[in-house]
SERO-4910 file (N, C-alpha, C, O; in steps of 0.05 Angstrom, whole numbers):
BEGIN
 pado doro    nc1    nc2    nc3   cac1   cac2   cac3    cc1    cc2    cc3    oc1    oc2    oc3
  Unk    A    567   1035    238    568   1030    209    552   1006    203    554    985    217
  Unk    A    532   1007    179    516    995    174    530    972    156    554    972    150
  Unk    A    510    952    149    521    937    121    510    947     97    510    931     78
  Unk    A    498    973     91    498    988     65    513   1017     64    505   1040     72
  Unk    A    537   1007     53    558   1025     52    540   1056     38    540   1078     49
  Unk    A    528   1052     14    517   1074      5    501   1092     33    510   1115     31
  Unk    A    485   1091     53    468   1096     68    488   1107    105    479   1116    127
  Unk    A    517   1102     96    532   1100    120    541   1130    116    551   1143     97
  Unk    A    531   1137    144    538   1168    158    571   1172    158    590   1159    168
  Unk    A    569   1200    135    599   1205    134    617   1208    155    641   1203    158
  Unk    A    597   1220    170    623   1222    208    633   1197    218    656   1196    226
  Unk    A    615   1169    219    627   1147    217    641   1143    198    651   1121    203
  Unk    A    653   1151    173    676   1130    165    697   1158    170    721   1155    167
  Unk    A    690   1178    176    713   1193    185    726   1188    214    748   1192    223
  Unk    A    704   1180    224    727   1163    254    732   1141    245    754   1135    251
  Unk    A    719   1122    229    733   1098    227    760   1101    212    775   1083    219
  Unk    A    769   1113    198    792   1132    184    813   1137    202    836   1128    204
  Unk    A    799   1154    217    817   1158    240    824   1145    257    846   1151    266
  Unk    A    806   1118    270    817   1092    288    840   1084    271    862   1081    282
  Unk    A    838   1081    240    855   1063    217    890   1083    231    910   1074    242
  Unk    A    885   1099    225    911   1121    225    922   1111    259    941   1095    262
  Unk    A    916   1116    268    918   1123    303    929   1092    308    953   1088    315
  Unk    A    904   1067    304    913   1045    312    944   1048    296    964   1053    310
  Unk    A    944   1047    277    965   1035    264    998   1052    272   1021   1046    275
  Unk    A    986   1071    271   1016   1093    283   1030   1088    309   1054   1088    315
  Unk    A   1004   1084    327   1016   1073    350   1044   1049    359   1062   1056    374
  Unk    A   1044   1031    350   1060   1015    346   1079   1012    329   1102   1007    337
  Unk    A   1073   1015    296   1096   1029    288   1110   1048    292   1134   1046    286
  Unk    A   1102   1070    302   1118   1090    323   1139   1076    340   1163   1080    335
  Unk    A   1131   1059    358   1150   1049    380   1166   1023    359   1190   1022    365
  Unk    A   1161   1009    343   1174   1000    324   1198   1006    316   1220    995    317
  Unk    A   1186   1037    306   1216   1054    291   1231   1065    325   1256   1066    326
  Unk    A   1223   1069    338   1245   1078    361   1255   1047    374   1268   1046    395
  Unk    A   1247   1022    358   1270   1003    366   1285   1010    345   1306   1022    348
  Unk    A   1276   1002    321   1304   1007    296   1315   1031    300   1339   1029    295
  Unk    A   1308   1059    310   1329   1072    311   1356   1059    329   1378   1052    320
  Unk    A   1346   1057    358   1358   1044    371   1379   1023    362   1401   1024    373
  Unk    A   1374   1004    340   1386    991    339   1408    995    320   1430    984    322
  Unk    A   1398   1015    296   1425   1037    286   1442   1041    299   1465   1034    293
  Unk    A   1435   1053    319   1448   1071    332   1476   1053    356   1498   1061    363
  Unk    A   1463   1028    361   1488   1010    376   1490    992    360   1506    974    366
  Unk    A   1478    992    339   1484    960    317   1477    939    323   1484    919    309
  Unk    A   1463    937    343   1452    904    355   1424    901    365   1412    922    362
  Unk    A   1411    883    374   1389    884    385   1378    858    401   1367    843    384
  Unk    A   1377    847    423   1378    834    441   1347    819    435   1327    828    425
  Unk    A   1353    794    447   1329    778    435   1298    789    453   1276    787    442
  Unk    A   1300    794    466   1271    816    479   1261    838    463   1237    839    458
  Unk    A   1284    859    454   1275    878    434   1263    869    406   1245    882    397
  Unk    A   1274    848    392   1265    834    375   1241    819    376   1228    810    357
  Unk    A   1236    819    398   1211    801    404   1185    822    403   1166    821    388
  Unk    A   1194    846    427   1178    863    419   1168    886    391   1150    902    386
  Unk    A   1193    877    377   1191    892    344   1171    884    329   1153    898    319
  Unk    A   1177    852    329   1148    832    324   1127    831    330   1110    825    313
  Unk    A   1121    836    353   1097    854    375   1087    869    358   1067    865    345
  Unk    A   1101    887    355   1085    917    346   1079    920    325   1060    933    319
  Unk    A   1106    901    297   1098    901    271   1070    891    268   1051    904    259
  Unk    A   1070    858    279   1042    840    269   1017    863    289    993    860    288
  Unk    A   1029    878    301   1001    897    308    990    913    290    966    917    288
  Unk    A   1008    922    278    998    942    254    991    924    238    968    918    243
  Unk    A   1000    912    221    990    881    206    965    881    209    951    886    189
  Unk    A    950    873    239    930    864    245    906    893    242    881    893    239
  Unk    A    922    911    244    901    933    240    895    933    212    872    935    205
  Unk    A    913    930    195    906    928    166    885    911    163    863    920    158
  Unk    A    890    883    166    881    865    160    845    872    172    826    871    156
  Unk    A    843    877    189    815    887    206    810    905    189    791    898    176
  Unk    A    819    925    183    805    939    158    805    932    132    790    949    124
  Unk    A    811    921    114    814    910    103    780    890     96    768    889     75
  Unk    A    774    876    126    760    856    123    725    873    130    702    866    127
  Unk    A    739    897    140    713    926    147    707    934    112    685    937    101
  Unk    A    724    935    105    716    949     74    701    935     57    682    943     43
  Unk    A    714    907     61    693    895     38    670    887     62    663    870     46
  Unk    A    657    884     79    632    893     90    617    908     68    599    903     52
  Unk    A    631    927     76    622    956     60    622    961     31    613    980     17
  Unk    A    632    939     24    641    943    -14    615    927    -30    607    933    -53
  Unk    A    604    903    -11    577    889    -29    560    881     -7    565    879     17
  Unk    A    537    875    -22    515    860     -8    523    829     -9    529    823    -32
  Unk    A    526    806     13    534    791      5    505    771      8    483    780     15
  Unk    A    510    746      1    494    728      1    500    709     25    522    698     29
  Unk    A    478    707     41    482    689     64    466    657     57    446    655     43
  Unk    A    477    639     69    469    618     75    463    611    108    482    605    123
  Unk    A    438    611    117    429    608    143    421    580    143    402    569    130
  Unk    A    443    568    162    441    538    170    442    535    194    454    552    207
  Unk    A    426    509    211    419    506    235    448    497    244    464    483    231
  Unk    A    452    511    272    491    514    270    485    509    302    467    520    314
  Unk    A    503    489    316    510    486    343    526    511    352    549    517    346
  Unk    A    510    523    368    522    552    377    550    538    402    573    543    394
  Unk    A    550    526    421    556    516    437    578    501    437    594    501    456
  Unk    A    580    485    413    594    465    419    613    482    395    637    484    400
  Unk    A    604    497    368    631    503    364    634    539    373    635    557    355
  Unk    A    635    544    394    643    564    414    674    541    422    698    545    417
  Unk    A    661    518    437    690    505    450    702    493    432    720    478    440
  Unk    A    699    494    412    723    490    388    737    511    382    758    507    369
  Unk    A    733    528    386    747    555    376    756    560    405    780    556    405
  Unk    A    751    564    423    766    560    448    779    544    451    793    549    471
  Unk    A    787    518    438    807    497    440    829    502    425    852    500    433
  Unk    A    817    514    389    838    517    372    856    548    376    876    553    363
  Unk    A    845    565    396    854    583    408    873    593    431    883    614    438
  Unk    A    873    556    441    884    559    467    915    572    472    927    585    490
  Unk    A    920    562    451    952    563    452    958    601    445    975    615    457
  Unk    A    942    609    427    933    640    426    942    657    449    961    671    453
  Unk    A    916    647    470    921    648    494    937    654    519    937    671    536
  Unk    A    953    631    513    974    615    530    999    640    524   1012    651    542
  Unk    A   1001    645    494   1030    672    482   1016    690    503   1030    689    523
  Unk    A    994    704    507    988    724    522    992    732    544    995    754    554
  Unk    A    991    704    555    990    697    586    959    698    595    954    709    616
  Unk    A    937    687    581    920    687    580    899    662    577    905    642    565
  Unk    A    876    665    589    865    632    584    847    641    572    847    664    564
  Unk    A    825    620    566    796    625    556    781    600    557    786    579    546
  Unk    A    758    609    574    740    589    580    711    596    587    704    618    593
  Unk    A    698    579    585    667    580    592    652    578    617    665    565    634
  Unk    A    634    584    622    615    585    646    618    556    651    627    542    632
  Unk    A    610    543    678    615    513    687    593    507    670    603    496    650
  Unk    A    570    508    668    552    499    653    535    515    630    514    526    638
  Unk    A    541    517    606    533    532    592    511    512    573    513    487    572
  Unk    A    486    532    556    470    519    551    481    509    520    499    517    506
  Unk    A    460    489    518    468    477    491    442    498    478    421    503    489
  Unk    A    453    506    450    433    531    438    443    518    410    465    509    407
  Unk    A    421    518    389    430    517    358    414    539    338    390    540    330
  Unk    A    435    555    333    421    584    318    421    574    287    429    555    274
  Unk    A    403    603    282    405    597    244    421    619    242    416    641    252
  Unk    A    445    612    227    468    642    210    484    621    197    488    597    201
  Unk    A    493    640    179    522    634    158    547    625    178    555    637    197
  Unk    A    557    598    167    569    586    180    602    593    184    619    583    199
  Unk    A    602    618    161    627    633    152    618    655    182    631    659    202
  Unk    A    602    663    176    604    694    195    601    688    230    606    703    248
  Unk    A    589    659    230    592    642    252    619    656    268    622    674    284
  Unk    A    641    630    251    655    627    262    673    661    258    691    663    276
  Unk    A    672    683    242    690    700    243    675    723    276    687    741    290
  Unk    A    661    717    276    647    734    302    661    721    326    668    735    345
  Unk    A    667    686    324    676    680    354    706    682    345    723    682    363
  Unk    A    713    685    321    742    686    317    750    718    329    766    722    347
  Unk    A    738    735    318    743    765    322    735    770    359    749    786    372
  Unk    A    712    756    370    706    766    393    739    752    412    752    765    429
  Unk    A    746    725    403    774    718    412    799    748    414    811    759    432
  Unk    A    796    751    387    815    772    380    820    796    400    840    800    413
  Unk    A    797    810    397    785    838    415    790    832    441    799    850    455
  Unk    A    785    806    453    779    796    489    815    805    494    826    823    507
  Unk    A    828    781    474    852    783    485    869    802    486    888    800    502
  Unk    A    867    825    467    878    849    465    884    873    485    900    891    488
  Unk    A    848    858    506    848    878    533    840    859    555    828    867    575
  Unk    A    847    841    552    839    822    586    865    810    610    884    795    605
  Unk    A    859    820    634    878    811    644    888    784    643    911    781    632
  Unk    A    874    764    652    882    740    659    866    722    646    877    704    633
  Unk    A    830    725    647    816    714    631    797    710    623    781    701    639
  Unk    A    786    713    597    767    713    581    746    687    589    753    663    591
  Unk    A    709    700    596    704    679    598    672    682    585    657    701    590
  Unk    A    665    656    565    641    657    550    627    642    564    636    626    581
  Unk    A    600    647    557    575    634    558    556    637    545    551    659    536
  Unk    A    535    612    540    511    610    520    496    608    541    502    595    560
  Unk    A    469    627    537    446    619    548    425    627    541    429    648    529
  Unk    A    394    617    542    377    627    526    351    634    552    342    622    572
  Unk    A    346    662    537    331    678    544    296    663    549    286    644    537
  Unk    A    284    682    574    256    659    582    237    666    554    231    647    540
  Unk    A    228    693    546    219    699    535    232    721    514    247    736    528
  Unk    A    233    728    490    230    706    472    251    678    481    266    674    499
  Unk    A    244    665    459    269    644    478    297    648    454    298    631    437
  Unk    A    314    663    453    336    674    443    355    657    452    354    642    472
  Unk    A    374    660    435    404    641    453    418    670    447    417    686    428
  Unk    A    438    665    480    452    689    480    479    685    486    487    672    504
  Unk    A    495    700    468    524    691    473    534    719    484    528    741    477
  Unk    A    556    707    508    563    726    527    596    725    524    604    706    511
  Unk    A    617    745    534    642    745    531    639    769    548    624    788    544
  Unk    A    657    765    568    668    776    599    704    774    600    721    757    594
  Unk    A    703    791    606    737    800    622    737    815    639    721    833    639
  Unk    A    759    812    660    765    838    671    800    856    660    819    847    649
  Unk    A    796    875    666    818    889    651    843    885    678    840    880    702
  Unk    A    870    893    656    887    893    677    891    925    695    885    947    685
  Unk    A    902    920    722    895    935    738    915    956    733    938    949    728
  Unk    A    906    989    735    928   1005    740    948   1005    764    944    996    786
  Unk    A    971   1016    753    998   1015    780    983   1036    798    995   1034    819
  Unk    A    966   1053    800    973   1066    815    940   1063    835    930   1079    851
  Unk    A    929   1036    824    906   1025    841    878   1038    840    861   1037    858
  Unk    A    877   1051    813    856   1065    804    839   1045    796    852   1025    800
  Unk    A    811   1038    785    787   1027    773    807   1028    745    821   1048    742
  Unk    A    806   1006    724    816   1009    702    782   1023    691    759   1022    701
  Unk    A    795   1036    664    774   1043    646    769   1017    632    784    997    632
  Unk    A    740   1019    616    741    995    596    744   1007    563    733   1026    553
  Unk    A    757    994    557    764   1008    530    743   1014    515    720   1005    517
  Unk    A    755   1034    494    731   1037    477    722   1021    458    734   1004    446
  Unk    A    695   1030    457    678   1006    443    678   1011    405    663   1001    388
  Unk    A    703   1034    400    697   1043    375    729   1032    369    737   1048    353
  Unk    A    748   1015    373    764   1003    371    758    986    345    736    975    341
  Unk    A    780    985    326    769    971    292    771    952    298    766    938    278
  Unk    A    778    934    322    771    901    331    742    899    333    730    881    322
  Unk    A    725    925    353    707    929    362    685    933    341    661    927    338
  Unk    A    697    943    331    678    956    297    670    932    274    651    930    259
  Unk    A    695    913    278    691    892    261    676    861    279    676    839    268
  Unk    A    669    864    296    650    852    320    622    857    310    607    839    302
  Unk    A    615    893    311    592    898    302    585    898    281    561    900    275
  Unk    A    610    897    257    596    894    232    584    868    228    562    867    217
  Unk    A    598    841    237    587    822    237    563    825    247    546    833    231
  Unk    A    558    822    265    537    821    291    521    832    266    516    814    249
  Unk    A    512    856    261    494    871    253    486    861    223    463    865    215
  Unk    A    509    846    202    505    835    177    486    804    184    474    792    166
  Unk    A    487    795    216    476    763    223    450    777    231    433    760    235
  Unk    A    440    807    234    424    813    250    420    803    279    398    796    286
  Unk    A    442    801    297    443    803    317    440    832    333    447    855    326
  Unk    A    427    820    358    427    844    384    459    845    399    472    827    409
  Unk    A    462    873    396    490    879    420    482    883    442    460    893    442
  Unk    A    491    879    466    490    899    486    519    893    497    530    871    498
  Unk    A    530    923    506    556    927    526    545    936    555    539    959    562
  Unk    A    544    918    568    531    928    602    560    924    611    567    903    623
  Unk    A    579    950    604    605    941    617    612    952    649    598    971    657
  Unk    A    627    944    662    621    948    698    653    958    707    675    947    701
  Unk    A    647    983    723    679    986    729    696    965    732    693    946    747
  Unk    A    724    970    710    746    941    715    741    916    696    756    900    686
  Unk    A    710    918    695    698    894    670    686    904    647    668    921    647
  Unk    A    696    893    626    679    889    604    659    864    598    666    841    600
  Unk    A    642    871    591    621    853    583    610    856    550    605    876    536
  Unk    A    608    827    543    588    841    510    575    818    506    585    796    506
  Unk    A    552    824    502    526    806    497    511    811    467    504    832    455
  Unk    A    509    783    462    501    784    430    476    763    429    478    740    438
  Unk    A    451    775    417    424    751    426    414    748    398    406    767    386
  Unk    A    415    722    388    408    711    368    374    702    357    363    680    359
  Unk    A    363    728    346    328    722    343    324    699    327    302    690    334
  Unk    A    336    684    308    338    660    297    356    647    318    380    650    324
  Unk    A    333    627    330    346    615    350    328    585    344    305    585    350
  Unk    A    340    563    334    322    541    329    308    527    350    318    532    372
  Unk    A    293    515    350    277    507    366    260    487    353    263    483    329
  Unk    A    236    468    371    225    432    359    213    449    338    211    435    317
  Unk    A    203    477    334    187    477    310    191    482    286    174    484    268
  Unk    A    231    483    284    249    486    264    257    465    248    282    464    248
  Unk    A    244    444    230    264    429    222    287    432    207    286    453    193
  Unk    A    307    419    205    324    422    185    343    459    181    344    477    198
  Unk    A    355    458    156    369    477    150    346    492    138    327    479    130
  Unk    A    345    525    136    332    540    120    351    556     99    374    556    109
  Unk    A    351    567     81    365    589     62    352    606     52    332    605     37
  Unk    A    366    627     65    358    651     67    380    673     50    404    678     53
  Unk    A    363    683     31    381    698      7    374    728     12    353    739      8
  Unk    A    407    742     25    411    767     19    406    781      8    394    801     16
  Unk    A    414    775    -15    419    791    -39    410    792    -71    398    772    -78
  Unk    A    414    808    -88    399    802   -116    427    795   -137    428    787   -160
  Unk    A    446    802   -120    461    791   -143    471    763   -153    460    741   -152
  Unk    A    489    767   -158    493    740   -176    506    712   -152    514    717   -130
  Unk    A    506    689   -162    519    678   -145    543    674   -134    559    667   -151
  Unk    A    553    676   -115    577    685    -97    601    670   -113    598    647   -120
  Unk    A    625    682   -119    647    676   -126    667    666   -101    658    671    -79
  Unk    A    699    651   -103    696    651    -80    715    675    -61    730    668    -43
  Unk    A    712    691    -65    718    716    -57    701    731    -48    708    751    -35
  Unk    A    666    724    -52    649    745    -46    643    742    -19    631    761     -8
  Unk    A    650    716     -4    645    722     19    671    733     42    693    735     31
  Unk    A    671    736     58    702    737     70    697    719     94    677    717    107
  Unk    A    720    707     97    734    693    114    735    702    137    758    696    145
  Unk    A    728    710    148    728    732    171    750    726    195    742    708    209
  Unk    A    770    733    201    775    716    226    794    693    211    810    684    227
  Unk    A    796    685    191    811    661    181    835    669    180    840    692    174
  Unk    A    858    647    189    882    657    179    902    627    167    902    606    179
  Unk    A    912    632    148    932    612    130    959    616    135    973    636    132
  Unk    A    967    587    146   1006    592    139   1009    588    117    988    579    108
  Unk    A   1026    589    100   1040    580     74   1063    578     78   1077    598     82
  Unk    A   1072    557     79   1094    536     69   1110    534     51   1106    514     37
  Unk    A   1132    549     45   1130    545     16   1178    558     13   1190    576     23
  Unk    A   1186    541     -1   1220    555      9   1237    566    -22   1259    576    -27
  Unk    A   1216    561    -36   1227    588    -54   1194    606    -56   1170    603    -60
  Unk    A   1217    628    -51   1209    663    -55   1180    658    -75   1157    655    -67
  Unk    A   1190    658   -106   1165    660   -119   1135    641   -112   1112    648   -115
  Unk    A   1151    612   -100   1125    602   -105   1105    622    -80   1081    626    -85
  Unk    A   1115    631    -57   1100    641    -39   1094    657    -44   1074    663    -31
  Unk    A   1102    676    -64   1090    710    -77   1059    703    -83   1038    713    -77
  Unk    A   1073    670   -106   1040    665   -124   1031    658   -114   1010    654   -125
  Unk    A   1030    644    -80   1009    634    -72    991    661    -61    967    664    -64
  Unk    A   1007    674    -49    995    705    -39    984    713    -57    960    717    -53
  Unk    A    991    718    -80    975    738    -95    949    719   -104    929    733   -107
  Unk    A    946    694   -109    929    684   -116    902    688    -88    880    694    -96
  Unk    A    905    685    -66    891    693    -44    889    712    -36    867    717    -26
  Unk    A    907    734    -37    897    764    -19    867    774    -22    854    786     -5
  Unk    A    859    767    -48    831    781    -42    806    767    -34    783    769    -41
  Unk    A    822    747    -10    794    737      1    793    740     33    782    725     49
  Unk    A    806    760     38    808    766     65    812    755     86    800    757    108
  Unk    A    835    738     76    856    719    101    875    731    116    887    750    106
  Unk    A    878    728    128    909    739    149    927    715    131    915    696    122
  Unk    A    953    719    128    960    703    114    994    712    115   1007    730    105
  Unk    A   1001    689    132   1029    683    141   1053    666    125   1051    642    121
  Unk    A   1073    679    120   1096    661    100   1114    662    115   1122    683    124
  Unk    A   1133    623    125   1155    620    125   1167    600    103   1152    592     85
  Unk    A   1182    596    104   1199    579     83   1212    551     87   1229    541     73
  Unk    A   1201    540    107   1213    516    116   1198    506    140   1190    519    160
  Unk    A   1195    476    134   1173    465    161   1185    471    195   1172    465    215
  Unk    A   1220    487    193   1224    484    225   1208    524    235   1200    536    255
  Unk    A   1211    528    204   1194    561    220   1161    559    219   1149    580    225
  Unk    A   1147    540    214   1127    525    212   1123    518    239   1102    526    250
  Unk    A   1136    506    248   1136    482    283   1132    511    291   1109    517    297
  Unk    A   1159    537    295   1159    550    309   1137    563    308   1122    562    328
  Unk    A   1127    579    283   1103    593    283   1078    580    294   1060    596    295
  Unk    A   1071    552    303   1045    536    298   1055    532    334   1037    519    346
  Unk    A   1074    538    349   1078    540    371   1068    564    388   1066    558    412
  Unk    A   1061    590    380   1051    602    390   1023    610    389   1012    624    406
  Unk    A   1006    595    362    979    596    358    976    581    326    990    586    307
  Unk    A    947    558    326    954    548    312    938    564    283    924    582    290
  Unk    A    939    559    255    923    568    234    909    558    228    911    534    233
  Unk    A    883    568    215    856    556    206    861    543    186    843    526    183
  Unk    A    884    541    162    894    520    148    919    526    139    931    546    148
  Unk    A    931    510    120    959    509    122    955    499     90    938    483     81
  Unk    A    977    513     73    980    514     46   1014    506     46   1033    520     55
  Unk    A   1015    484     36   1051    483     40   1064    463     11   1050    447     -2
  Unk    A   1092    470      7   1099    472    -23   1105    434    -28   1113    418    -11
  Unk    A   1100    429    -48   1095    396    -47   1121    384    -47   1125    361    -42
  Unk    A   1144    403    -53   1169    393    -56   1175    388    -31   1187    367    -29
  Unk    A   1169    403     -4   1167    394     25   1163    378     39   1171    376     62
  Unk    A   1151    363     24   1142    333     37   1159    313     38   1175    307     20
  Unk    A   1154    299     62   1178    282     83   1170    282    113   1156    300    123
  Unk    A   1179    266    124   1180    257    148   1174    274    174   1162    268    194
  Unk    A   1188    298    167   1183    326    179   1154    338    182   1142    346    202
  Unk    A   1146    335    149   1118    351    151   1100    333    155   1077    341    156
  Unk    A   1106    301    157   1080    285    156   1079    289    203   1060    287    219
  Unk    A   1100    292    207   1101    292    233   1087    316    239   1072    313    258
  Unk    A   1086    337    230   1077    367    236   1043    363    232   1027    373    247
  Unk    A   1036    348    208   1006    345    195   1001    326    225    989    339    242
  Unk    A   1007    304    231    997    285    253    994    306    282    975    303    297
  Unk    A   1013    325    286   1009    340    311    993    364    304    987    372    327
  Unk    A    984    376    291    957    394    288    941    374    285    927    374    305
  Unk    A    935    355    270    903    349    275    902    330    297    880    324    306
  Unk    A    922    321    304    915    318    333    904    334    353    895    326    375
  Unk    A    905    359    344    897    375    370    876    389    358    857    398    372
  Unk    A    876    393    329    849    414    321    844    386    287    856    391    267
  Unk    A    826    363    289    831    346    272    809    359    247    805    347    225
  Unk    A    798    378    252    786    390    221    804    415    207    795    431    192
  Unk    A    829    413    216    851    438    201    857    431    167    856    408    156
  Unk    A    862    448    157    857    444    134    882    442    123    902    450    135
  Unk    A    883    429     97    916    423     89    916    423     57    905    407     41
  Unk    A    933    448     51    921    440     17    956    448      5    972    466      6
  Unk    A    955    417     -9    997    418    -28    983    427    -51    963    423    -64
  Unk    A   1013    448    -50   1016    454    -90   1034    433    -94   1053    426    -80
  Unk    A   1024    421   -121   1040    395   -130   1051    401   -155   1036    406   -175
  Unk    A   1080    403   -156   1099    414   -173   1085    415   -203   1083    436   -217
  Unk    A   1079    393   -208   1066    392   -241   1042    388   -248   1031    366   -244
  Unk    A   1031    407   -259   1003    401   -278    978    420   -270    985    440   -258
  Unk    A    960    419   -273    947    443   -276    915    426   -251    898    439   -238
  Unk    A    917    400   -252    888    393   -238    892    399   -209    913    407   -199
  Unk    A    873    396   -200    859    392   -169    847    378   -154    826    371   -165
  Unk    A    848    368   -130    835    344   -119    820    362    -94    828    385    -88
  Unk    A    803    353    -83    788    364    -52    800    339    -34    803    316    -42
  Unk    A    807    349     -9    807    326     10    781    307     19    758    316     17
  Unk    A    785    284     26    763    260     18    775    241     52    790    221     52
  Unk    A    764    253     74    782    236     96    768    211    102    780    195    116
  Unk    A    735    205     90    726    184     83    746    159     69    747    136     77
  Unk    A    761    171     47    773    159     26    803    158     40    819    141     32
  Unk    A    807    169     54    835    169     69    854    194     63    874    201     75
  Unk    A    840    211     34    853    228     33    857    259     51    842    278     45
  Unk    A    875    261     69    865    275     90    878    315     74    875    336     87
  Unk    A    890    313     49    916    336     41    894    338     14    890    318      0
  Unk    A    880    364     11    871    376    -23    898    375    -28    916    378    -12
  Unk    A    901    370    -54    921    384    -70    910    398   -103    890    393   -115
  Unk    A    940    419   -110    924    436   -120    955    443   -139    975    452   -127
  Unk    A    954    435   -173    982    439   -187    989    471   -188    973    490   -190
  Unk    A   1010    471   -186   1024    496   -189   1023    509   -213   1032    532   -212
  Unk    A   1012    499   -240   1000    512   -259    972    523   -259    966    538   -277
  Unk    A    946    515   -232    921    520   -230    929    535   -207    909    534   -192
  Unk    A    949    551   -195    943    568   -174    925    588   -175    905    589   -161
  Unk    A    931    602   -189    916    630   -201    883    619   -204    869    637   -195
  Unk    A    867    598   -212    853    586   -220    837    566   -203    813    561   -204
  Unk    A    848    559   -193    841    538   -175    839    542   -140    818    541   -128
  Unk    A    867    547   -128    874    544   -109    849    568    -90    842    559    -67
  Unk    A    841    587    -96    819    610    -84    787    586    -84    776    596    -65
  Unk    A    776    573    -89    757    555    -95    760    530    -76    741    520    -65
  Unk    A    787    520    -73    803    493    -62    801    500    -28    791    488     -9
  Unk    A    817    526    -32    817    536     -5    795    540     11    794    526     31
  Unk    A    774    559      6    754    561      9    736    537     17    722    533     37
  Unk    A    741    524     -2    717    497      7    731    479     32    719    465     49
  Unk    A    763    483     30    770    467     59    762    479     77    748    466     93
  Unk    A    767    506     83    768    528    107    736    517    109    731    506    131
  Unk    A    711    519     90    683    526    102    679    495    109    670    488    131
  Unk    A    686    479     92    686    445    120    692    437    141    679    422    155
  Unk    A    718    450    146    724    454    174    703    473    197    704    472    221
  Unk    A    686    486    184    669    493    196    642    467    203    622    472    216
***
């Protein structure tokens, strides 16, 4: 599937249709045979519950992957190509991932020496390509995922690589490597192919391999940033680009305010997580952390200034934006100025907060 939906071969979106159905059934299937189960004896033991969660946020995640496939497919978007450290934020996203990881039983790391490379692409689709190639690795890797940059003799390309081996069958067969038409897999190549990147899968019994080579590859004869315009339409709203790969907690302990924060965001293609209190916050930010965090201003106290000091301790460009009970303005965070929290009034949600958000999430880039 191309990035001009008008020109895309109908048999492709009829299997992509059908990955949508299949992924998603799968797991909800075994879902409903826990809840029957648990009709049926009235209880449910903290393992089965664990795995309920499993399988729900699986289907979740298939949505959400399609979801972020469609609008691909829904506009031409407008790129901004800026000279971008390929390298160094690869190991940022491997750092802010680790803990990702770690739930899996899984690591992720790089070649001992990988090259330093600085490409030209959109700094949004950047990071949703190493966010999504994270995604896809860990879904099918045994133990562990491992990247590398390196650039090609001729042309001189920088090439980003991502290796696993799969886990082994019981019965000591060669594992297969999954398929490459997987809507993790699909939303890999739509990126790739919207940055005009090269794929290749040279995958090896037991291993998967996927190689992506970047023809805008800067170099001494490059100065500076270039901009490079997509498209004829108008200028990007902040919804026209997607987030790829981004995902938001929200914070928030009455019901409505979290509806309006949702509804004010869904259509910018976030994964986008609600608890109601900073201790399901600790718990959730314990198993993998979020690309920013939206939390209700009445919250604030000792608790959440302790929670804000331990994420950016560990990932210090995470993003932090309070709804502040009264009034309609907006501030940007300013960590020059000391202000390290946007905030954003609970009368400008609808208005504001999609613009606020946006501009933290693409700084953190």
């Amino acid at each position: 599937m191309n990035g001009d939906s008008a020109g895309a071969d109908p048999t492709q979106w009829h299997e992509l249709l059908a990955s949508v159905g299949a992924e998603v059934a799968a797991p909800l299937t075994l879902a409903l045979e826990r809840i029957q189960a648990m009709v049926a004896t009235g209880r449910i033991d903290a393992e089965g519950l664990a795995g309920l969660r499993t399988e729900v946020e699986a289907a979740r995640r298939v949505g959400i992957t399609a979801q972020q496939l469609s609008r691909f497919a829904s506009r031409r978007l407008r790129l901004s190509h800026e000279r971008l450290p390929l390298t160094e934020l690869l190991r940022e996203v491997l750092q802010h991932r680790a803990r990702d990881a770690a739930a899996r039983g899984c690591r992720l790391d790089t070649s001992p020496r990988p090259k330093d490379a600085e490409v030209l692409a959109d700094p949004t689709l950047l990071q949703g390509l190493l966010d999504s190639l994270v995604d896809w690795a860990l879904q099918h890797a045994a133990v562990e995922v491992l990247f590398d940059v390196s650039i090609k003799t001729w042309p001189a390309h920088a090439r980003l690589s991502c290796s696993f081996a799969l886990p082994q069958p019981e019965d000591g067969r060669p594992p297969e490597p999954p398929s490459a038409d997987t809507l993790a897999w699909r939303l890999i190549e739509q990126i790739a192919h919207t940055m005009d990147l090269l794929i290749e899968r040279p995958d090896e019994a037991g291993r998967v391999v996927a190689v992506f080579e970047f023809p805008r590859t800067a170099n001494n004869s490059l100065e500076g940033a270039s901009s490079i315009d997509l498209s004829d339409d108008a200028a990007p709203g902040p919804s026209s680009l997607p987030l790829v790969g981004s995902r938001v907690l929200v914070i928030a302990s009455r019901r409505e305010v979290r509806a309006r924060i949702r509804d004010a965001i869904h259509h910018m293609g976030l994964a986008i997580d609600l608890v109601s209190s900073i201790a399901e916050a600790e718990e959730f930010c314990r198993d993998g952390l979020p690309d920013g965090v939206i939390v209700e201003g009445i919250l604030a106290g000792e608790r959440l200034a302790r929670l804000q000091s331990e994420l950016w301790a560990e990932v210090p460009t995470l993003a932090f934006v309070e709804i502040v009970e009264e009034g309609d303005a907006y501030e940007m965070s300013d960590a020059a100025n000391g202000r390290h929290v946007a905030r954003v009034g609970r009368a400008a949600l609808d208005t504001a907060l999609p613009s606020v958000l946006l501009f933290e999430l693409s700084k953190a880039l």
